[in-house]
TORNUDREN-923040 format. One line per 8 residues: for each residue x, y, z of N, C-alpha, C. Coordinates in pm, whole numbers. Layout:
% residues N
X,Y,Z,X,Y,Z,X,Y,Z ~ ... $
END
This chain:
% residues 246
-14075,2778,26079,-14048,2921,26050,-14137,3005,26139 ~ -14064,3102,26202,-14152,3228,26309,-14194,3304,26237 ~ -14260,3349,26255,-14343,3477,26217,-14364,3603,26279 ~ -14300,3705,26315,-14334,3809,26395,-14476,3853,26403 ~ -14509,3917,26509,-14668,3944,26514,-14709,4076,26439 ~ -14581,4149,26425,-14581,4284,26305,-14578,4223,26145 ~ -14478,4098,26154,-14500,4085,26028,-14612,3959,25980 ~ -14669,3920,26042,-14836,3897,26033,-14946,3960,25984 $
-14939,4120,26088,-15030,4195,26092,-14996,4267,25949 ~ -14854,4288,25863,-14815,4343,25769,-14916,4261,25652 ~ -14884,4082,25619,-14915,3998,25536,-15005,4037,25521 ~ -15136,4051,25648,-15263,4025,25661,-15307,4168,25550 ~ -15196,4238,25639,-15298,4358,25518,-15260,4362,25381 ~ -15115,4280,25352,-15123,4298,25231,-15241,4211,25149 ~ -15252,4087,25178,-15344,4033,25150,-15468,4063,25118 ~ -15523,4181,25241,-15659,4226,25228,-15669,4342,25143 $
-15586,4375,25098,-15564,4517,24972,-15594,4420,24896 ~ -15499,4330,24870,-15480,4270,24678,-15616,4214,24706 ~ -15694,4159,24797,-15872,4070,24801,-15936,4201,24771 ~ -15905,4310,24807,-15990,4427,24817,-16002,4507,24681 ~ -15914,4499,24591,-15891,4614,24474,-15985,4525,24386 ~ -16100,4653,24329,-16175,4628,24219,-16124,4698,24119 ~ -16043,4720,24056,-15946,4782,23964,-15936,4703,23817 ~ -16059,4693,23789,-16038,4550,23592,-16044,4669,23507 $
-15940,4638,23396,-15941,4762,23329,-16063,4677,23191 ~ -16087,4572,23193,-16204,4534,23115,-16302,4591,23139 ~ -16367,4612,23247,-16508,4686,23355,-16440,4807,23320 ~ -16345,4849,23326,-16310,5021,23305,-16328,5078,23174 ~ -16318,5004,23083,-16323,5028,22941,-16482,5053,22960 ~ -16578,4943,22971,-16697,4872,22985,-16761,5034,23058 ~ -16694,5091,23133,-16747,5176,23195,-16736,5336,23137 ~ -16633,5350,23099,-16577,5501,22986,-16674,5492,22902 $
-16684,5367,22819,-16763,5339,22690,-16909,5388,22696 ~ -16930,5290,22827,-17113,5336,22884,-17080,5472,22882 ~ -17047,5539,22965,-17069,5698,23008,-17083,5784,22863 ~ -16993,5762,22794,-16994,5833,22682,-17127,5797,22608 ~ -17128,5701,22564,-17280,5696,22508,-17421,5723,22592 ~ -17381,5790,22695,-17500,5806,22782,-17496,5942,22772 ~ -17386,5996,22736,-17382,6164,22755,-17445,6194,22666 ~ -17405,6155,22560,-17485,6154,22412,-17617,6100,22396 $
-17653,6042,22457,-17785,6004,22462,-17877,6109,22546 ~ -17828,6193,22670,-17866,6259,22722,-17938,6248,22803 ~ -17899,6108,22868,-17940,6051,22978,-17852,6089,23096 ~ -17912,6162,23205,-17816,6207,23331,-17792,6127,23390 ~ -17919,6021,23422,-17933,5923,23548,-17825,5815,23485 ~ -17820,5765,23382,-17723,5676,23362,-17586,5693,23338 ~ -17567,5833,23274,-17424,5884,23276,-17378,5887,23394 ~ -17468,5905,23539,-17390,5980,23682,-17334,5759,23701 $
-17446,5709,23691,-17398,5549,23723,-17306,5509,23666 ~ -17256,5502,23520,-17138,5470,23449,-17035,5527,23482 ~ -17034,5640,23516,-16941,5708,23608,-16893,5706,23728 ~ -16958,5654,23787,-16928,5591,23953,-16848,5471,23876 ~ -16911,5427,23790,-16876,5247,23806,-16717,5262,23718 ~ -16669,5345,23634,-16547,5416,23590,-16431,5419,23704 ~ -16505,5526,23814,-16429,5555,23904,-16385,5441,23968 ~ -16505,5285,24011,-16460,5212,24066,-16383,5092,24002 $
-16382,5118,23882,-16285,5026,23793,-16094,5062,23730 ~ -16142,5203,23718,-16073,5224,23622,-15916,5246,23751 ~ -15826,5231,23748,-15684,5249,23767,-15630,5378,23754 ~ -15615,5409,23646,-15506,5535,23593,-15627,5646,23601 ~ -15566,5771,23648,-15668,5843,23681,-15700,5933,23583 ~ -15614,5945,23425,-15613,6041,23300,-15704,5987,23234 ~ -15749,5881,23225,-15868,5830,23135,-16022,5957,23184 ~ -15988,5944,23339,-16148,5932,23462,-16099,6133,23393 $
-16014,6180,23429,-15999,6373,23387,-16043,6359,23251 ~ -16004,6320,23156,-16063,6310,23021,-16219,6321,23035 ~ -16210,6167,23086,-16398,6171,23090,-16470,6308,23163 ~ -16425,6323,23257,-16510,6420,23313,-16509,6574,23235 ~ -16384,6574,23165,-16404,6706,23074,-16474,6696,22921 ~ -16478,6566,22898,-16635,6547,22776,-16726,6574,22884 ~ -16784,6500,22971,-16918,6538,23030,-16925,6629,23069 ~ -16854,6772,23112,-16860,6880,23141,-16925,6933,22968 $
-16862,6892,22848,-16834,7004,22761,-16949,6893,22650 ~ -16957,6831,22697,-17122,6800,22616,-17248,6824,22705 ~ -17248,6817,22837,-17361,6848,22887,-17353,7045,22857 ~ -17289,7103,22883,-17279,7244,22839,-17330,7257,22683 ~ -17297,7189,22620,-17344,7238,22476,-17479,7176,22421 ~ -17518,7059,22534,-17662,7015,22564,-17769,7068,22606 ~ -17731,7208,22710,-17825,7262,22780,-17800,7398,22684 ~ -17706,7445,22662,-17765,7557,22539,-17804,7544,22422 $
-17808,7369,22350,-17906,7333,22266,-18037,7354,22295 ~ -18073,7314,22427,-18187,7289,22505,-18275,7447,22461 ~ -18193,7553,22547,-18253,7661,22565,-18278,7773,22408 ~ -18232,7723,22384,-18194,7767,22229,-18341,7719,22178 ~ -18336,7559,22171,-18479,7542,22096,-18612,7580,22169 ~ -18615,7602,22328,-18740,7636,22399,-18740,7819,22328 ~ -18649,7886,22296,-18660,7990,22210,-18715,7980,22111 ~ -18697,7859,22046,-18733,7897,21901,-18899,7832,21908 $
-18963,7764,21993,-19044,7708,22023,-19146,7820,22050 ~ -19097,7893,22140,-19167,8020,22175,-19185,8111,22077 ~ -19091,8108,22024,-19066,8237,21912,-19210,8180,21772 ~ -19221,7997,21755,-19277,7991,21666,-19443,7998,21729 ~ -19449,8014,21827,-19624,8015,21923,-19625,8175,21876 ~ -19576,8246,21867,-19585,8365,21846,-19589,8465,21704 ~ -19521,8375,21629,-19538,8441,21488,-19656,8338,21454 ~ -19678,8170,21462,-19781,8151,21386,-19951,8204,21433 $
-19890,8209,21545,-20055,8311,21624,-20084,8412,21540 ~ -19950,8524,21526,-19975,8648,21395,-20028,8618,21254 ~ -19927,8475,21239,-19987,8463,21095,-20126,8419,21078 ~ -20166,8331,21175,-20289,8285,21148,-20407,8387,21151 ~ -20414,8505,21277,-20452,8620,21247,-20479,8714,21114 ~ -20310,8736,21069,-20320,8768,20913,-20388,8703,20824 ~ -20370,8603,20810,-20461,8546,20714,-20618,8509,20711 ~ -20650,8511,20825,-20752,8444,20832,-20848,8626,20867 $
-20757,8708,20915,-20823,8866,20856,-20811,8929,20692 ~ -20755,8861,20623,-20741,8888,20498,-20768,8774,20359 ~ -20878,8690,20464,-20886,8598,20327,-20953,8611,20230 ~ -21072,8762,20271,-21169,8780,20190,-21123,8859,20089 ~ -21023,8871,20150,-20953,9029,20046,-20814,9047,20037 ~ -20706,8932,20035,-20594,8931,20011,-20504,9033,19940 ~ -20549,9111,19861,-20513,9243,19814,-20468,9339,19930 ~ -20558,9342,20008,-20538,9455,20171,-20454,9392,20249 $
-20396,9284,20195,-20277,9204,20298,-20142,9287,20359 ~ -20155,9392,20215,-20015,9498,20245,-20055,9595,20202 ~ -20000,9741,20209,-20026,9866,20163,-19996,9856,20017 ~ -19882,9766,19969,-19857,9803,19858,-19807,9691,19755 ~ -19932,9572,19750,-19882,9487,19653,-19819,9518,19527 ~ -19750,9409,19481,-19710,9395,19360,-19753,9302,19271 ~ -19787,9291,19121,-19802,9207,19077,-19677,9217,18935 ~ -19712,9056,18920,-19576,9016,18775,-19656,9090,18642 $
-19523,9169,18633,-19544,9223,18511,-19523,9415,18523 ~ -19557,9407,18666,-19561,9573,18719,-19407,9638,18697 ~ -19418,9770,18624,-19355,9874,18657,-19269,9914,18753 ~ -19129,9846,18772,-19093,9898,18862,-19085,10005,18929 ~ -19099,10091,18872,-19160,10186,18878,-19291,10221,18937 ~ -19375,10219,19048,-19445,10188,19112,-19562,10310,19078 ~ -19469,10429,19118,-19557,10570,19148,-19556,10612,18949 ~ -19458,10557,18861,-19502,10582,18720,-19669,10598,18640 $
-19686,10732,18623,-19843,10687,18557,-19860,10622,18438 ~ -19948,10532,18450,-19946,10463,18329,-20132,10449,18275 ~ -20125,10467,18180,-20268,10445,18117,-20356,10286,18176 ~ -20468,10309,18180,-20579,10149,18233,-20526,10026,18068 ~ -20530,9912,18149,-20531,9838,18055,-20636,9794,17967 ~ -20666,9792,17812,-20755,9758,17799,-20747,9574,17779 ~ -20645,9528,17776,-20638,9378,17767,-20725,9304,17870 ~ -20854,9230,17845,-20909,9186,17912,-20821,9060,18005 $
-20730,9050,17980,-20640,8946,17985,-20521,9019,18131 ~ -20560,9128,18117,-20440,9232,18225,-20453,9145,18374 ~ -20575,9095,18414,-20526,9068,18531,-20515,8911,18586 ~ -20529,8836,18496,-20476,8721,18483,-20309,8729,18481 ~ -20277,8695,18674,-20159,8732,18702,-20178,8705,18841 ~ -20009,8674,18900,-20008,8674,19064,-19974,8807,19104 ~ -20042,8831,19220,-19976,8946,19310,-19932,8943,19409 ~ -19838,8981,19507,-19795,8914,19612,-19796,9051,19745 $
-19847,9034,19819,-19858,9136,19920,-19715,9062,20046 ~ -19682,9159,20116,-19609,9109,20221,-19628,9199,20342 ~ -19537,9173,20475,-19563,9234,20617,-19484,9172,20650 ~ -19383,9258,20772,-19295,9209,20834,-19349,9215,20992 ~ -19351,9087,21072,-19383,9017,21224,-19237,9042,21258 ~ -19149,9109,21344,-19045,9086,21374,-18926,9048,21289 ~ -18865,8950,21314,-18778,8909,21175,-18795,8824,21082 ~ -18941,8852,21103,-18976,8710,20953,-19100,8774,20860 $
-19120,8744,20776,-19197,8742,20682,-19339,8696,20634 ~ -19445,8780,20653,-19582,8687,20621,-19582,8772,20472 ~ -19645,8648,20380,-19670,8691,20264,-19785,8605,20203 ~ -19887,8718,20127,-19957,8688,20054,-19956,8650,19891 ~ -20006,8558,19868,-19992,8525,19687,-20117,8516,19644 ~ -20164,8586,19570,-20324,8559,19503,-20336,8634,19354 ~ -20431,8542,19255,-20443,8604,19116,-20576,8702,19107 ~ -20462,8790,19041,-20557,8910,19030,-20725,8918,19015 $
-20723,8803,18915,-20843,8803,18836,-20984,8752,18903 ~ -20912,8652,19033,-20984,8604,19112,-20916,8573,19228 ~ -20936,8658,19356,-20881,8644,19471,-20896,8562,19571 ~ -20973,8487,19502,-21007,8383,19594,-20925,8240,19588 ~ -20838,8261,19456,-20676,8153,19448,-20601,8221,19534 ~ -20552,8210,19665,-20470,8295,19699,-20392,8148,19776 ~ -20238,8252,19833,-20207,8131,19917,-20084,8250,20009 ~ -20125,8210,20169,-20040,8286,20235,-19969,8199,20316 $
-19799,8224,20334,-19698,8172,20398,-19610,8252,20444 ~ -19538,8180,20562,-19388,8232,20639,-19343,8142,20679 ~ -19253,8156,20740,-19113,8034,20722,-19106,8058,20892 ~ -19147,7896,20956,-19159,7880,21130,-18971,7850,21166 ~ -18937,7871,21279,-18766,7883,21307,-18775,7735,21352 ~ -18892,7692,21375,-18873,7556,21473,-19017,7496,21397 ~ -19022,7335,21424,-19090,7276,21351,-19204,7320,21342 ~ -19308,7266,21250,-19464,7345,21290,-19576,7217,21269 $
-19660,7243,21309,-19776,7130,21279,-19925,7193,21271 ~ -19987,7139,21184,-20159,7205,21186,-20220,7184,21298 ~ -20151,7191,21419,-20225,7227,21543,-20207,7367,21595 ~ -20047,7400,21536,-20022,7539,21541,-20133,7691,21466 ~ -20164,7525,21367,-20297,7681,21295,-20448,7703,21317 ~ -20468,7600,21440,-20589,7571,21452,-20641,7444,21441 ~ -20832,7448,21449,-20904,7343,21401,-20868,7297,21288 ~ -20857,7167,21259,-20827,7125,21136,-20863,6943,21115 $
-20845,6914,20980,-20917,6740,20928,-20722,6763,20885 ~ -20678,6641,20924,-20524,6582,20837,-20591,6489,20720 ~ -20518,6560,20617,-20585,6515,20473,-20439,6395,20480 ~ -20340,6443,20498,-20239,6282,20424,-20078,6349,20517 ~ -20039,6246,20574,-19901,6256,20601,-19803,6209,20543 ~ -19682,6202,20549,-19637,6138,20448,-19420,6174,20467 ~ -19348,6120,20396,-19163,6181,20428,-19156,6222,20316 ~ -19007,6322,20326,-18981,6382,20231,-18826,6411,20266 $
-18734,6414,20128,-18611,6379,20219,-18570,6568,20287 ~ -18486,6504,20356,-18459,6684,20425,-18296,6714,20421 ~ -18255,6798,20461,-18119,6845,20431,-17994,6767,20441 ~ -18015,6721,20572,-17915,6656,20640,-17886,6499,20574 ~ -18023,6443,20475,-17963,6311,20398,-18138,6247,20512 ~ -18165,6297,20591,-18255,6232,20663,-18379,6262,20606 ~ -18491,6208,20693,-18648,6263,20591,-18726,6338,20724 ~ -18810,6410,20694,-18888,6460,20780,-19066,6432,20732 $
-19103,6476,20859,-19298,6430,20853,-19341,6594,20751 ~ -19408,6553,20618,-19481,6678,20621,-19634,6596,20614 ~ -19722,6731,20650,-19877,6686,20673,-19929,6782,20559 ~ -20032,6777,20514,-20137,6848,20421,-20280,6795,20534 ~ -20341,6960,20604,-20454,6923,20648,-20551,7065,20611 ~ -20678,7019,20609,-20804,7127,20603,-20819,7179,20718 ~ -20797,7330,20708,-20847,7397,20816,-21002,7464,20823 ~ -21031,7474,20972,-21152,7507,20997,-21128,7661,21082 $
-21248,7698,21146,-21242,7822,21253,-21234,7907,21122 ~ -21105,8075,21156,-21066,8132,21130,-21045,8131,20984 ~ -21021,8024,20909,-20977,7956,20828,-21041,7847,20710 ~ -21153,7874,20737,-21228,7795,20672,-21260,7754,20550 ~ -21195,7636,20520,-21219,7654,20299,-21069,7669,20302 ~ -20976,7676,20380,-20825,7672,20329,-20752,7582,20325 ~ -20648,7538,20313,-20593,7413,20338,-20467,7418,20421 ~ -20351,7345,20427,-20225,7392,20530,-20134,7296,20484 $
-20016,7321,20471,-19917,7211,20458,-19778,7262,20495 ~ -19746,7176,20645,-19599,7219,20715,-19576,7094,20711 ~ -19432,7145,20756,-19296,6992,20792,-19263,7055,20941 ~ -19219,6870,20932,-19120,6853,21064,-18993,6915,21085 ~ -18962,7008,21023,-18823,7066,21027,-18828,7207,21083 ~ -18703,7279,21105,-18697,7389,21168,-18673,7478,21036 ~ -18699,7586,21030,-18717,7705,20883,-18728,7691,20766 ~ -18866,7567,20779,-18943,7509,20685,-19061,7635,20675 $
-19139,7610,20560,-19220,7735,20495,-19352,7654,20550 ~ -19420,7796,20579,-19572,7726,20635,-19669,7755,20543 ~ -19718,7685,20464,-19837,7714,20322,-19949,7719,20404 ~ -20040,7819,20410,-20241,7865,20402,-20239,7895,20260 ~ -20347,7802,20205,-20409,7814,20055,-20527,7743,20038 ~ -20561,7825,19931,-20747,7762,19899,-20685,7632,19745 ~ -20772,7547,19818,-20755,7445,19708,-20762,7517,19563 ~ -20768,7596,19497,-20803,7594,19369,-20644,7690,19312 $
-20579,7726,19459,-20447,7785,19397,-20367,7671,19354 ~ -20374,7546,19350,-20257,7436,19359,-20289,7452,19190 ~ -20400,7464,19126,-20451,7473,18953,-20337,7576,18884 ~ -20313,7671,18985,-20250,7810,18914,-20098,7781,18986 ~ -20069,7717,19025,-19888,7661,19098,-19878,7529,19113 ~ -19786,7472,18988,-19762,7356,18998,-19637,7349,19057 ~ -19600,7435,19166,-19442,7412,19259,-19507,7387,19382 ~ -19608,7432,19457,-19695,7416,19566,-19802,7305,19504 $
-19847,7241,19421,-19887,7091,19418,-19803,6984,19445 ~ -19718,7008,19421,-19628,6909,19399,-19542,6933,19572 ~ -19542,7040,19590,-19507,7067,19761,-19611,7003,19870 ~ -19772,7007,19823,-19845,6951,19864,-19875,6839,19899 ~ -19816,6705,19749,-19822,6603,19796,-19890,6527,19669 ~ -19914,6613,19550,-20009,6601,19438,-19906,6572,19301 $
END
């Protein structure tokens, strides 16, 4: 049998296509699969490799458009996660700086925390005149001062009778830790379950500096409440002992 020298040169190449195609849709699967769990993991360097190795496996080209429009539309909602929390990160360097300020300017005298505390039991009636109490018993009671930092809340809690039970908090947008409040001893760490079914770190530590003689107890979570209190308020609130760790 002859062989033309065109249809030689034809064989040859068919031959060297079908030796040449890396096209396994096993490795292609192997490769979609990787990428996706890499996007999600939020690994770049390995998503861009699973993705080459996609391109060089995979055949049909609607799988490879698919893929590339998840990795478009999770890395997008990755990087405004991103920037979102360096906000709230910032945002919490900035109110707990205030709060720690507040408090640690008002520990001697928690009453001056606000222009116009309230205590349980008061008159709604605020500007109402009312006669002095003679009940020696009148100020055995909480009062709660507050101040608004932007859009959040610092508030004071202390009993009348002795101001030196007091306990001041605000609620951080992003996690917080007793490094945020200063010098401090970590008295006990410990989980606690959290919203989502998961648990988060809270700490109970003694603060020093500014703060001295108070105690602190934040979580690992984002618009979790930040407790400053003198050990002897946990006697007069058994919802903050038991928040504590007691």
């Amino acid at each position: 049998m002859r062989i033309s020298i065109g249809g030689l040169v034809l064989l040859v190449a068919t031959v060297s296509t079908l030796g040449c195609s890396e096209k396994d849709a096993t490795k292609c699967q192997e490769a979609l699969d990787g990428t996706r769990k890499s996007v999600t993991a939020d690994d770049a360097s390995l998503t861009t490799q699973w993705r080459a190795r996609a391109y060089k496996y995979c055949a049909d080209s609607g799988p490879l458009t698919s893929l590339d429009k998840e990795i478009s539309e999770k890395q997008t909602a990755q990087a405004a996660a991103k920037t979102l929390e360096t906000r709230r990160v910032a945002l919490n360097a900035g109110l707990l700086k205030t709060f720690v300020t507040w408090a640690g300017d008002n520990k001697v005298a928690p009453d001056h925390a606000s222009v116009s505390p309230k205590c349980d039991g008061d008159d709604p009636d605020a500007g109402a005149p009312k006669p002095p109490s003679t009940d020696p018993r009148a100020s055995d009671r909480f009062c709660t001062a507050t101040r608004a930092a932007g859009n959040n809340v610092l508030s004071a809690r202390y009993w009348e009778a002795d101001k030196t039970i007091e306990l001041f908090m605000t609620k951080a947008p992003a996690p917080a830790s007793c490094d945020d409040l200063g010098p401090h001893n970590v008295i006990r760490t410990w989980d606690v379950p959290a919203a989502n079914g998961a648990s988060v770190k809270r700490t109970r530590c003694a603060l020093s500096g500014a703060l001295t003689g108070m105690q602190a107890v934040v979580s690992q979570a984002a618009n979790a409440a930040v407790y400053v209190f003198s050990p002897s308020y946990l006697l007069k609130d058994p919802a903050l002992k038991k928040i504590a760790g007691e």
